[in-house]
Backbone bond lengths (Angstrom), bond angles and torsions (degrees), N, CA, C in turn:
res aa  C-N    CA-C-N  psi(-1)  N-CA   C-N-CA  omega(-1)  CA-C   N-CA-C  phi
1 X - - - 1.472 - - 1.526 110.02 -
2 X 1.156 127.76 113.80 1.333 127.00 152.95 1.614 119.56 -94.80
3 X 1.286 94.59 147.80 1.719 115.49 -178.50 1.641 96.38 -104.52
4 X 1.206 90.43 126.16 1.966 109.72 170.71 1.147 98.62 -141.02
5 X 1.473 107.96 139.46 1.698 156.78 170.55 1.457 91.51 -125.36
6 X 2.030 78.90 115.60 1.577 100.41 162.19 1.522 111.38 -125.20
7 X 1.397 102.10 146.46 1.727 99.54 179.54 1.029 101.19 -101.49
8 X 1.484 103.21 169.18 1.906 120.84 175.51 1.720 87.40 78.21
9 X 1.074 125.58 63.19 1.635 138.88 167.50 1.609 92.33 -55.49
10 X 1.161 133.07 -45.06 1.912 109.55 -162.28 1.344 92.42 -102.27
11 X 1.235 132.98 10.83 1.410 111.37 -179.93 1.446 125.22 -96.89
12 X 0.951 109.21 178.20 1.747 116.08 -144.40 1.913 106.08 -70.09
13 X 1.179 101.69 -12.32 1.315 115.25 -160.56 2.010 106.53 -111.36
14 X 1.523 90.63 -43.22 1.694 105.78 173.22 1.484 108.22 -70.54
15 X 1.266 113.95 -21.73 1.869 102.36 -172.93 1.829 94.22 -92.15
16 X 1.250 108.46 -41.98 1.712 106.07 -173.52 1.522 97.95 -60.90
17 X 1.084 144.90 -65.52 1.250 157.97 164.64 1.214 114.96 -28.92
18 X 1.442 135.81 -48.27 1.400 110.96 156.15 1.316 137.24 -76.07
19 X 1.359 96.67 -14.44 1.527 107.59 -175.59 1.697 98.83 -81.37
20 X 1.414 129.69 -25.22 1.502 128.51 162.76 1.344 98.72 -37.76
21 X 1.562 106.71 -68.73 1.210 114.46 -147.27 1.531 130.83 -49.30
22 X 1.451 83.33 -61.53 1.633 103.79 158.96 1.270 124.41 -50.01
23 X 1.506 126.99 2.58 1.388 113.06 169.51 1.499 110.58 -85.37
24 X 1.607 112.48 13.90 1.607 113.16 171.40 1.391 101.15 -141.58
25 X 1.162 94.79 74.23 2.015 95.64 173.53 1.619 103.98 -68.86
26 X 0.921 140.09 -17.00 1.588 120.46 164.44 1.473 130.43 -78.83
27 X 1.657 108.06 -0.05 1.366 132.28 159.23 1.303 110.57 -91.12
28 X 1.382 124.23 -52.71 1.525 112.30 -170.13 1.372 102.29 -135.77
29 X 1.456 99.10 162.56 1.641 126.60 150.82 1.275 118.24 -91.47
30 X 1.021 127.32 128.34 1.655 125.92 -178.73 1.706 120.50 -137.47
31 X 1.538 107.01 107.50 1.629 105.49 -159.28 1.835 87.66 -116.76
32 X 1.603 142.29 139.02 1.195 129.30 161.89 1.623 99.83 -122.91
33 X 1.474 95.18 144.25 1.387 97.71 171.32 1.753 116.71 -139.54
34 X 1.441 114.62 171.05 1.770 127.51 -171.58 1.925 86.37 -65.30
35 X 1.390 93.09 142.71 1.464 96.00 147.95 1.648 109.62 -137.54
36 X 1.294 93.11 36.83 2.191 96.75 165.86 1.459 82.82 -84.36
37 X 1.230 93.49 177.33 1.940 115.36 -159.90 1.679 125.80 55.49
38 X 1.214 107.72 -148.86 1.384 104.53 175.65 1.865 86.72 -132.52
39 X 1.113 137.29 24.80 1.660 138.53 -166.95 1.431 102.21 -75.97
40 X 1.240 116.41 -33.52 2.058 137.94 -166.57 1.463 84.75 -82.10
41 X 1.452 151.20 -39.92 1.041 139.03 -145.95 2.138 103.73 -82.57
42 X 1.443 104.12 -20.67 1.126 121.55 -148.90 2.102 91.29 -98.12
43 X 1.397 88.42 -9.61 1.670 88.23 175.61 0.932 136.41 -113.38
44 X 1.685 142.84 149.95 1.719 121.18 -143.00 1.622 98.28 -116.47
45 X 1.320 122.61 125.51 1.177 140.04 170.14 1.530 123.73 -44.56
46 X 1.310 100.58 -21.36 1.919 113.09 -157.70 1.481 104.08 -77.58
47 X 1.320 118.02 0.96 1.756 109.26 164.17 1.689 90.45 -84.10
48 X 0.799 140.18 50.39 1.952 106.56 -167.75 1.827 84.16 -139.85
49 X 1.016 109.41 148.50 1.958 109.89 154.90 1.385 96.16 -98.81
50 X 1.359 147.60 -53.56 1.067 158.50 -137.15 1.304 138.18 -149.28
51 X 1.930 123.29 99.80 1.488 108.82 -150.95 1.782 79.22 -106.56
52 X 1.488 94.05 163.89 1.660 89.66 -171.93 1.731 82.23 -140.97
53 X 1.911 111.42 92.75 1.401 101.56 161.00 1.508 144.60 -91.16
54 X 1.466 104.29 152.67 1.646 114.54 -142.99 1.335 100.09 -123.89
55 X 1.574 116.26 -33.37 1.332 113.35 -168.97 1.275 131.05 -85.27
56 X 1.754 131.73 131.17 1.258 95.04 -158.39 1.854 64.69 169.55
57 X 1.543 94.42 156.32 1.524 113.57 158.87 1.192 126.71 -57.11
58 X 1.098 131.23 106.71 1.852 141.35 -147.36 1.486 106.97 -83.29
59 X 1.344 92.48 -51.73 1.866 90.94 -167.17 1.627 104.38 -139.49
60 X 1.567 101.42 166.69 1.574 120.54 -167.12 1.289 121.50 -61.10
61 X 1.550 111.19 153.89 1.537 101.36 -163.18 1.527 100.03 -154.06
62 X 1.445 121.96 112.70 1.972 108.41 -163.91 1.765 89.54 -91.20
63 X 1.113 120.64 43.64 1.877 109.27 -170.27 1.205 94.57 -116.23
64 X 1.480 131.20 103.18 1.531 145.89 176.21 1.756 102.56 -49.03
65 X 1.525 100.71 -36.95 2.068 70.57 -179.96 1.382 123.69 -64.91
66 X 1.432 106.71 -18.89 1.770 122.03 178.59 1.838 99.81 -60.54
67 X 0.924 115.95 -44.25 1.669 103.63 -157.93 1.460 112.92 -50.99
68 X 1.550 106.21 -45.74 1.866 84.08 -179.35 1.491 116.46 -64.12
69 X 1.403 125.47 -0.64 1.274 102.54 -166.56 1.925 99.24 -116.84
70 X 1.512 100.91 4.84 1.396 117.01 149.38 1.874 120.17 -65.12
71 X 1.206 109.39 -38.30 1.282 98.46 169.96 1.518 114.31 -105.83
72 X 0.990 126.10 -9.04 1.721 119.42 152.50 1.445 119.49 -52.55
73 X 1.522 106.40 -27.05 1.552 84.84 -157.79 1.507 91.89 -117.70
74 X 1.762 120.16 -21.04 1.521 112.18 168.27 1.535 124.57 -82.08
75 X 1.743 95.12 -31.90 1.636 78.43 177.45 1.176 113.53 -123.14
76 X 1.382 117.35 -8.12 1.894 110.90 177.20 1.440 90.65 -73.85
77 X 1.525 138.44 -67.58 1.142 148.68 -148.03 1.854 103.19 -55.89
78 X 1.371 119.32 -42.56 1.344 143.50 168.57 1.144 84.64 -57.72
79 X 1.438 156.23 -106.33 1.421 146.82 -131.05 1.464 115.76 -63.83
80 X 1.031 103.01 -30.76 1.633 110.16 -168.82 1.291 91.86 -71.48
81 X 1.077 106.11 -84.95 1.882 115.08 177.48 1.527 120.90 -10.99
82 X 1.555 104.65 -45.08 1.749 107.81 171.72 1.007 109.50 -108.43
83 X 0.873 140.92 3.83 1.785 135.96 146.09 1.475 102.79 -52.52
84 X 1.392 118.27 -61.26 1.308 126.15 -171.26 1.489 126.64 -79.08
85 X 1.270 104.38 9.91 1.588 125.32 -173.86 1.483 81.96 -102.95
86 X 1.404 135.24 -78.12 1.459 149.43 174.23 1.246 100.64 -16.25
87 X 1.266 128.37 -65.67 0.983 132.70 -143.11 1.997 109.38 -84.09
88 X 1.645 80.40 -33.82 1.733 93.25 171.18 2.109 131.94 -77.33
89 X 1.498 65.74 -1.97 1.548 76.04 171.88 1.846 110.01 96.99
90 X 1.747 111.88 11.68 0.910 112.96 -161.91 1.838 118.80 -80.18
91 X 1.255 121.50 128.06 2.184 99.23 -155.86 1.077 110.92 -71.86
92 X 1.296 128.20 -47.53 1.532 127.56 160.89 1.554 134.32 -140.14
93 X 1.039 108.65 152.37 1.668 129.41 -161.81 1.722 111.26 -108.10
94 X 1.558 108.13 106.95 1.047 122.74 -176.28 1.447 114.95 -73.67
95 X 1.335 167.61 164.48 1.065 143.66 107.11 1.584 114.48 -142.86
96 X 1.489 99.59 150.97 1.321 120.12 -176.55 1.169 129.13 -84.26
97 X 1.551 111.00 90.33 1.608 114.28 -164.70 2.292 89.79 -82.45
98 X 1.611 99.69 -146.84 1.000 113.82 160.98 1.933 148.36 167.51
99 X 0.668 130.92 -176.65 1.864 120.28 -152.93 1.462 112.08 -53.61
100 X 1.602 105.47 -21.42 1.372 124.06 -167.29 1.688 114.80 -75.84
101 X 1.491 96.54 -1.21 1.764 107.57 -169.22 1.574 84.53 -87.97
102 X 1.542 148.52 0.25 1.819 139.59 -179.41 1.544 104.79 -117.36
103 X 1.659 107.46 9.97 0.889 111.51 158.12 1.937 110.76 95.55
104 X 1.638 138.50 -170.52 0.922 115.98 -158.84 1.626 111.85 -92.23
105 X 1.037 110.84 -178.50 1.768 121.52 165.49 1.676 103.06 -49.62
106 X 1.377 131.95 159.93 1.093 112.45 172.94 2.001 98.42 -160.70
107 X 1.094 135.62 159.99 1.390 144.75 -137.32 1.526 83.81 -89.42
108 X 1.168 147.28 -81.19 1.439 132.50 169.90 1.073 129.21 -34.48
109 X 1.524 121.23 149.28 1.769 116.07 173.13 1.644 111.47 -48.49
110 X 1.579 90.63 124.59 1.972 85.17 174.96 1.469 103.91 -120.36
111 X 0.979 138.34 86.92 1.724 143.35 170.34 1.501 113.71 -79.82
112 X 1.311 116.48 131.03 1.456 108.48 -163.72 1.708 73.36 -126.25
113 X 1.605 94.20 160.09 1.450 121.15 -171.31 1.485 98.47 -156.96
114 X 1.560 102.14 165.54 1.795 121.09 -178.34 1.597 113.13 -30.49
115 X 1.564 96.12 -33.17 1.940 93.04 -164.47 1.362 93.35 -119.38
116 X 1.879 125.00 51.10 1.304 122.29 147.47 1.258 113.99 -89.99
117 X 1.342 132.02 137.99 1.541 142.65 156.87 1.627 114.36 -49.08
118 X 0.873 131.33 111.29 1.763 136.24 163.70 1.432 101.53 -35.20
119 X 1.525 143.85 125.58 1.227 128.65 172.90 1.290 120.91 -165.59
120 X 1.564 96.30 85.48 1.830 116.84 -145.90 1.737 103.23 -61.43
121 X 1.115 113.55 177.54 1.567 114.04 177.16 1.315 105.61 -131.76
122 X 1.532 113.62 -6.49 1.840 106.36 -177.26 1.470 80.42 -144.64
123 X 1.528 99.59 168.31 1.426 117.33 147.17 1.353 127.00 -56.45
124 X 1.586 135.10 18.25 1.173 118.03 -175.10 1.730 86.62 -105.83
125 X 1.446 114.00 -54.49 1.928 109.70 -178.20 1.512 105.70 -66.30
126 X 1.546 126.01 -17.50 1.600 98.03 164.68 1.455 108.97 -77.31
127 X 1.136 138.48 -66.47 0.926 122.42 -175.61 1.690 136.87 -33.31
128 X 1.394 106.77 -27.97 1.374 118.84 153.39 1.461 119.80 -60.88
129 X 1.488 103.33 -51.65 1.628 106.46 -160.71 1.791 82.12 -69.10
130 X 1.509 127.37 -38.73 1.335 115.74 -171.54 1.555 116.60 -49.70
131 X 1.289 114.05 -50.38 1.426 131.19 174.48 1.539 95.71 -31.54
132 X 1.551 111.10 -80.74 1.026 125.27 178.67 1.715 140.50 13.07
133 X 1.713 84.94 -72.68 1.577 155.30 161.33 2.059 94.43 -26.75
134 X 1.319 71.01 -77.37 2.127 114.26 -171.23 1.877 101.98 -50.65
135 X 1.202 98.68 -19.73 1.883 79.06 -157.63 1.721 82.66 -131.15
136 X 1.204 131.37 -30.76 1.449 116.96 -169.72 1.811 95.89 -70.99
137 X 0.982 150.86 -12.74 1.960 126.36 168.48 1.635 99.28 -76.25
138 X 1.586 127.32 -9.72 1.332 114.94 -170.34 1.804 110.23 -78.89
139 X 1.733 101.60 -14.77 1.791 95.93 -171.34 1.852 98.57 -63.07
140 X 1.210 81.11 171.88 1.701 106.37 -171.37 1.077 115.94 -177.41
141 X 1.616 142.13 165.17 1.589 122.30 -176.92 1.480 121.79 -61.63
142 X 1.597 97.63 -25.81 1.580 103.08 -161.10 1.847 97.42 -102.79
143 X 1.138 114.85 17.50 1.704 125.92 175.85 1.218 108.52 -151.35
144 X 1.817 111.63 98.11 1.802 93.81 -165.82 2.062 88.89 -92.24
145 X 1.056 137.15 148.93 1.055 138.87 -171.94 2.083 87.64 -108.05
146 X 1.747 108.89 131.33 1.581 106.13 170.51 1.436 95.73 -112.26
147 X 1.354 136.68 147.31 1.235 130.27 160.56 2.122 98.50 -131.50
148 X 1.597 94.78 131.54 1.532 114.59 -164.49 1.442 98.41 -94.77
149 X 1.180 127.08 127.96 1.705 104.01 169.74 1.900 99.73 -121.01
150 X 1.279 119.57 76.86 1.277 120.28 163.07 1.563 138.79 -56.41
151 X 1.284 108.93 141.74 1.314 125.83 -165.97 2.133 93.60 -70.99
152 X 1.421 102.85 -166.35 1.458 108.88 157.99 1.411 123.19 -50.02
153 X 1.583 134.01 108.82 1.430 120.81 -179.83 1.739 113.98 -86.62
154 X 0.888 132.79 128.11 1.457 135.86 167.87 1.545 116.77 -110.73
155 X 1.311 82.41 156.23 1.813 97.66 170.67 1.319 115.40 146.29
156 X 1.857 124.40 -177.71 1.287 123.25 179.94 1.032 111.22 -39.78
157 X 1.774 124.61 133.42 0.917 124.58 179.56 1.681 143.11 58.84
158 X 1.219 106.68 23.24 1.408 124.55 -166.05 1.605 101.81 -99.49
159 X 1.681 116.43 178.57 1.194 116.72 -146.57 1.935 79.06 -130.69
160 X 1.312 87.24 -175.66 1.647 117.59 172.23 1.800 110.72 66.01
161 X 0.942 101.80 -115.15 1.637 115.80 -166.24 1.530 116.39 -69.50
162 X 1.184 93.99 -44.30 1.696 107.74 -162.19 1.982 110.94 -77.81
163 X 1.127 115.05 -15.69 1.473 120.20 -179.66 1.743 92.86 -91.45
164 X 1.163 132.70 -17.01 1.301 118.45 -158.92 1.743 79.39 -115.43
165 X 1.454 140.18 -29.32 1.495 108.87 168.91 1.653 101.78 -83.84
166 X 1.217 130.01 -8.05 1.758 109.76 178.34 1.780 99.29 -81.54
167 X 1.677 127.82 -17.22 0.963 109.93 -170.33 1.481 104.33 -73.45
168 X 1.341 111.41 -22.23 1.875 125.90 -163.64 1.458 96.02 -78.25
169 X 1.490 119.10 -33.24 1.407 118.43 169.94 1.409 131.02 -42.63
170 X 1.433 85.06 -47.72 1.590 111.41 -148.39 2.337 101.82 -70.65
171 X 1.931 96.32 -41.62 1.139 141.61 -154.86 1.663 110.15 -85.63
172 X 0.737 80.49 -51.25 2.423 99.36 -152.91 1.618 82.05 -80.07
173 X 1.456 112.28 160.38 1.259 126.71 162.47 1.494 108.65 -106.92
174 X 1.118 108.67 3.47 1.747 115.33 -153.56 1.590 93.53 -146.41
175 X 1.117 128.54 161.50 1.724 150.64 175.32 1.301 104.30 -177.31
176 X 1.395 107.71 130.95 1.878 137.25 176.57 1.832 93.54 -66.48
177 X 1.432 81.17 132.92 1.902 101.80 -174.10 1.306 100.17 -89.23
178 X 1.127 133.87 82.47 1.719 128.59 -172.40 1.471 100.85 -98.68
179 X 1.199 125.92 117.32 1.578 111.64 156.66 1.719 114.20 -75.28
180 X 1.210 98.89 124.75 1.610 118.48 -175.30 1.624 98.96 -151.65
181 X 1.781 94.90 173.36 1.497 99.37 -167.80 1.711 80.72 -150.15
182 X 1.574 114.84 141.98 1.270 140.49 174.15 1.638 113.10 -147.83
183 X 1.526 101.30 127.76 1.158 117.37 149.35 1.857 131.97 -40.74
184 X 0.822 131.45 125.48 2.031 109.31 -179.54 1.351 76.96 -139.47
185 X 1.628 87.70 163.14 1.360 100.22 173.65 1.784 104.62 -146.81
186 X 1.279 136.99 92.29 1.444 141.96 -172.53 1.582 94.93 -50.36
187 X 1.099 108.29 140.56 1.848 130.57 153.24 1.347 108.07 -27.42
188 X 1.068 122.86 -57.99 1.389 127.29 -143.55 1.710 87.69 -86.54
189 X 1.549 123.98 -45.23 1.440 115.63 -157.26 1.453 92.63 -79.57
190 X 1.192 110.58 -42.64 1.854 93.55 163.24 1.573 138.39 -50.10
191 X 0.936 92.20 -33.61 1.652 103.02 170.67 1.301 103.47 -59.53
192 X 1.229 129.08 -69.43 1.349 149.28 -169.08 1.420 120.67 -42.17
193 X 1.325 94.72 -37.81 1.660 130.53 173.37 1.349 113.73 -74.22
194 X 1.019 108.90 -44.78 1.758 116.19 160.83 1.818 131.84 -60.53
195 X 1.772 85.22 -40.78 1.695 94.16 156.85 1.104 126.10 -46.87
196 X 1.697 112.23 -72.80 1.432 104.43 171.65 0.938 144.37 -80.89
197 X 1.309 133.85 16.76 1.426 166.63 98.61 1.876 91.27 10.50
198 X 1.453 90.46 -90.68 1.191 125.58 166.87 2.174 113.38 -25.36
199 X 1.324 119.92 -56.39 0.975 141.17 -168.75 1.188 114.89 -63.00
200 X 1.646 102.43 -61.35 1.488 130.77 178.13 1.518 121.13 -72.44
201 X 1.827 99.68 -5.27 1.363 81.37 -175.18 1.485 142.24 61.67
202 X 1.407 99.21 30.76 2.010 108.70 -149.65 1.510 92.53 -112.28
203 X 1.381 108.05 172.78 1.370 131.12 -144.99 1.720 99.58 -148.17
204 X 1.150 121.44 162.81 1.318 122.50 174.70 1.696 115.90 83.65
205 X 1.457 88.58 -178.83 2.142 97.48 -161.68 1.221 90.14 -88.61
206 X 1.618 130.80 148.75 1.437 119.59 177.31 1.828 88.43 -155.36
207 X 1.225 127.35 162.66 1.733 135.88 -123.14 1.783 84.53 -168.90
208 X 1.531 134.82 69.91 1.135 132.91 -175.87 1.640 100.48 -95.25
209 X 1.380 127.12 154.34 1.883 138.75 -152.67 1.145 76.29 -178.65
210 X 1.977 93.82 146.97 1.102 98.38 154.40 1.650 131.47 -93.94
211 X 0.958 137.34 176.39 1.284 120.41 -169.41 1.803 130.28 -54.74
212 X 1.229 103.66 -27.87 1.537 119.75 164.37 1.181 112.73 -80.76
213 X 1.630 130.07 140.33 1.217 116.95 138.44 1.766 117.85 -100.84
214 X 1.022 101.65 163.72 1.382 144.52 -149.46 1.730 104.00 -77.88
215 X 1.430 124.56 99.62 1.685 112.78 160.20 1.233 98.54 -91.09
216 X 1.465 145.27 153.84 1.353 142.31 -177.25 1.488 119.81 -69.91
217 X 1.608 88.69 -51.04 1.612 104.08 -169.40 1.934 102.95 -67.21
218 X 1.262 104.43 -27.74 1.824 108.02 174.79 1.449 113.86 -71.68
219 X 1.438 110.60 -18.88 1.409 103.68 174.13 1.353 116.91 -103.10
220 X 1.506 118.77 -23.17 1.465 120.38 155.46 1.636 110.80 -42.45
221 X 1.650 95.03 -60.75 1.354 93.91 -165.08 1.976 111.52 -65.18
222 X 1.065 108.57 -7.14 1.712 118.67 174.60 1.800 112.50 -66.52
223 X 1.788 86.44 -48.37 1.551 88.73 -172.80 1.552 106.30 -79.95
224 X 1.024 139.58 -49.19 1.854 132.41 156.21 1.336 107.26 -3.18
225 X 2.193 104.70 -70.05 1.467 85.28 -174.85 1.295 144.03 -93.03
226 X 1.619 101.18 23.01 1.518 124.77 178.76 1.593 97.43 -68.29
227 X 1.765 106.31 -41.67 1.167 92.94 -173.03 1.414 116.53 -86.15
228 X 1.377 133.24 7.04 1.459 109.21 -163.32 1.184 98.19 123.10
229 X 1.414 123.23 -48.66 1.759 121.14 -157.00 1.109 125.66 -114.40
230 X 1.134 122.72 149.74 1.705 137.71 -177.06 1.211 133.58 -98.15
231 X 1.341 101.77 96.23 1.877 104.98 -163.15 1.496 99.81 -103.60
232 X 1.419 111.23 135.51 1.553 141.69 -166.55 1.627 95.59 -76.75
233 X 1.278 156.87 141.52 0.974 162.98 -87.03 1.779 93.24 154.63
234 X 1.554 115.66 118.89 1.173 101.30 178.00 1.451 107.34 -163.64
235 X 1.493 134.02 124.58 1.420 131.31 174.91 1.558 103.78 -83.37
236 X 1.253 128.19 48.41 1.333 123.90 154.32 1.858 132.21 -72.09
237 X 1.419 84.73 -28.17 1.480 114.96 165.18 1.684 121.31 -81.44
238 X 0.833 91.54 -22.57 1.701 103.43 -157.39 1.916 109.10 -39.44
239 X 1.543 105.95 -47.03 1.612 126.64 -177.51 1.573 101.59 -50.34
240 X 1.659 115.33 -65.35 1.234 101.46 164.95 1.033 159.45 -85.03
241 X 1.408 99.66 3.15 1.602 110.34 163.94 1.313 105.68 -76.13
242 X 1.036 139.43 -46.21 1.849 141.00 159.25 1.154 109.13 -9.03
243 X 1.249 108.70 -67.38 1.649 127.95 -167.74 1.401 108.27 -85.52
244 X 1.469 133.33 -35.12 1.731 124.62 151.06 1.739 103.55 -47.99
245 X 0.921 107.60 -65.31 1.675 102.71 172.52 1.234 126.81 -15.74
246 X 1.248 130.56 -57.30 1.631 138.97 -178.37 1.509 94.17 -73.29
247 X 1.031 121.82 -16.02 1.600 108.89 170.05 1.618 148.07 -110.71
248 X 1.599 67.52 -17.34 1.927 91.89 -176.40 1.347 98.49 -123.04
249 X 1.488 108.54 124.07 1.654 121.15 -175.98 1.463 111.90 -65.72
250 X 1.650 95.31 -26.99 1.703 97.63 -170.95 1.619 102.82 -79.81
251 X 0.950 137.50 -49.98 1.011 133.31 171.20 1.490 108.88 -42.98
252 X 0.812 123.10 -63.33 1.746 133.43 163.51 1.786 102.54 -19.73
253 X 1.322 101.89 -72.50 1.781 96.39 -177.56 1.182 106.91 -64.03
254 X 1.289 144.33 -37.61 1.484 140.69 -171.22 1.416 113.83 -84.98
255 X 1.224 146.56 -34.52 1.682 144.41 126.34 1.459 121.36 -45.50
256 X 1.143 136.16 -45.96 1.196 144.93 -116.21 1.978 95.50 -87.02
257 X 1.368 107.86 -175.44 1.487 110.09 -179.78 1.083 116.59 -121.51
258 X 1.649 151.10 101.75 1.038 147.66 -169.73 1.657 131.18 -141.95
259 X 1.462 110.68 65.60 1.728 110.76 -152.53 1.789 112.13 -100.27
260 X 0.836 128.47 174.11 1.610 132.19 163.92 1.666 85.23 -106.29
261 X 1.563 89.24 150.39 1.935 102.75 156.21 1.524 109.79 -72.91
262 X 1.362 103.79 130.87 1.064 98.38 -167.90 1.934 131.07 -60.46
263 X 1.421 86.73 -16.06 1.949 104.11 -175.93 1.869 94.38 -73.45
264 X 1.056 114.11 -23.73 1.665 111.13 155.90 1.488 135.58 -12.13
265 X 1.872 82.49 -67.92 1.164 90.42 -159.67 1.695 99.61 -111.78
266 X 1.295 120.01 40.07 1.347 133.04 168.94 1.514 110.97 -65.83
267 X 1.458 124.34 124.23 1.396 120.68 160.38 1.614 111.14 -123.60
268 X 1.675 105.20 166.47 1.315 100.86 -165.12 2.223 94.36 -88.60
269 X 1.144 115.89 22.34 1.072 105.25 -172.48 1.836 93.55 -152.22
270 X 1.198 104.84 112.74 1.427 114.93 177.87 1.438 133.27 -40.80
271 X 1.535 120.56 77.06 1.404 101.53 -178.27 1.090 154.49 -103.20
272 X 1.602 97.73 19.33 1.664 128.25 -167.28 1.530 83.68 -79.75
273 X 0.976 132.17 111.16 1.844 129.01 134.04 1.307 133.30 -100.33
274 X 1.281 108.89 10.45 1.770 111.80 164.93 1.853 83.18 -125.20
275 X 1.376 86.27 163.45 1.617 109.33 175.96 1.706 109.84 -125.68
276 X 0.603 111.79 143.11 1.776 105.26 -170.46 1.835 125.96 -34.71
277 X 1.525 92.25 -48.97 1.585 96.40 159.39 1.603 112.00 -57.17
278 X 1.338 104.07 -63.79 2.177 82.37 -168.51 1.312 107.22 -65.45
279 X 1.547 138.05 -32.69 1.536 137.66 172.69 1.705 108.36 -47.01
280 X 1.235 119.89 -43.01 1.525 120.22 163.29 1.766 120.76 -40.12
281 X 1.571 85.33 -55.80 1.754 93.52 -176.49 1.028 128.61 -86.91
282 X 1.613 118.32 -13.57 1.425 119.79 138.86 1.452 137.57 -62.11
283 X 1.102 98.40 -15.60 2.034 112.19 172.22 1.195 96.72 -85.21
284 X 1.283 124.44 -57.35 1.643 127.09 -159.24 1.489 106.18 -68.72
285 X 1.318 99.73 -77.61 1.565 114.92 -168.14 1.396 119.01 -75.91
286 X 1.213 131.43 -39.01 1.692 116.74 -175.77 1.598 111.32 -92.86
């Protein structure tokens, strides 16, 4: 039986994630709690084998008054937390860095591999890669430190990019034919990924994808026919979306090129269990 404490309890990743978990209560204990305030500071870690942190500023933000409180809450808040896990006797410390620490999507093929440099473009991936930084001198045998660096996560109910191309799915008669290539990473194979994480008891930086990568307009056009409908696919647009591109970031993430090699994200224990088609119809339909 292992006991895991996860932080960031309402977040999008901490509720799917325990609710994984718990589908084997004779494997685990699973307690998540807030770490806004200083109230978490006042509580002792040493029931736990395993804290798996979640909480933390999710997504990008170009508004300079945000940055200091980008690294308060990704990487001071991250250090403290596993300092004090260490210190509590806690065995290992999960946390969820992510893809955004090599910096953004970008209009050429960008494939990152073992001997890419981390090389953020905002304060949201330094502050991660800072975290990073902060907690990797703490591993030791008896503190294995995991650091996750995930691609885009999708699924029921999920945030950022992917609800605003299933709404274009759902909507548009038409979608821009861009050839592009994306990393994804479904909820569920992350979770899963965290298990044996979890299982193995393992240590080190690890780069989990799901086995496909991602053209946009093929997965737009996927979710259409999840629903029923047939969206026309067309590079008539293509010239100016190019050129919106160099200007508009969003366009940038939603065209843009951003993959792991795939031997990356190899594990010796299988953790893809959706494949892009059923990960669709679990977002869409159930």
């Amino acid at each position: 039986m292992k006991r895991v404490l996860i932080t960031g309890k309402t977040s999008y990743i901490g509720i799917n994630l325990k609710n994984w978990l718990e589908e084997h209560p004779e494997k685990y204990q699973v307690d998540a709690i807030s770490v806004r305030g200083d109230l978490w500071k006042e509580e002792s870690f040493s029931e736990y084998d395993v804290i798996v942190h979640l909480a933390g500023i999710a997504h990008v933000s170009a508004d300079p008054k945000l940055e200091e409180l980008y690294y308060k809450v990704n990487r001071d808040l991250t250090i403290e937390i596993a300092e004090k896990a260490k210190l509590d006797g806690v065995k290992q410390f999960i946390f969820l860095s992510s893809i955004i620490v090599y910096g953004d999507s970008s209009r050429e093929k960008k494939v990152i591999n073992e001997d890419t440099i981390p090389k953020p473009s905002n304060f949201y991936g330094d502050s991660k890669l800072q975290a990073e930084k902060g907690i990797l001198p703490l591993n030791e045998d008896d503190f294995k430190v995991v650091i996750i660096r995930p691609p885009m996560i999708y699924g029921k109910d999920s945030k950022g990019n992917y609800p605003k191309l299933a709404k274009a799915a759902r909507k548009l008669p038409f979608f821009p034919d861009i050839d592009n290539q994306r990393s994804m990473l479904h909820i569920d194979n992350l979770c899963e990924f965290i298990k044996v994480m979890i299982d193995n008891e393992e240590s080190g930086l690890f780069y989990p994808q799901n086995a496909e990568y991602v053209k946009t307009s093929e997965m737009v056009g996927l979710i259409a026919e999840v629903h029923g409908r047939r969206i026309v696919l067309t590079r008539i647009f293509n010239p100016i979306i190019r050129l919106m591109g160099v200007k508009i970031g969003l366009i940038n993430k939603v065209f843009g090129n951003l993959v792991y090699d795939q031997k990356m994200s190899e594990y010796k224990v299988d953790y893809r269990v959706r494949d892009l088609r059923k990960s669709i119809e679990l977002t869409e339909l159930e």
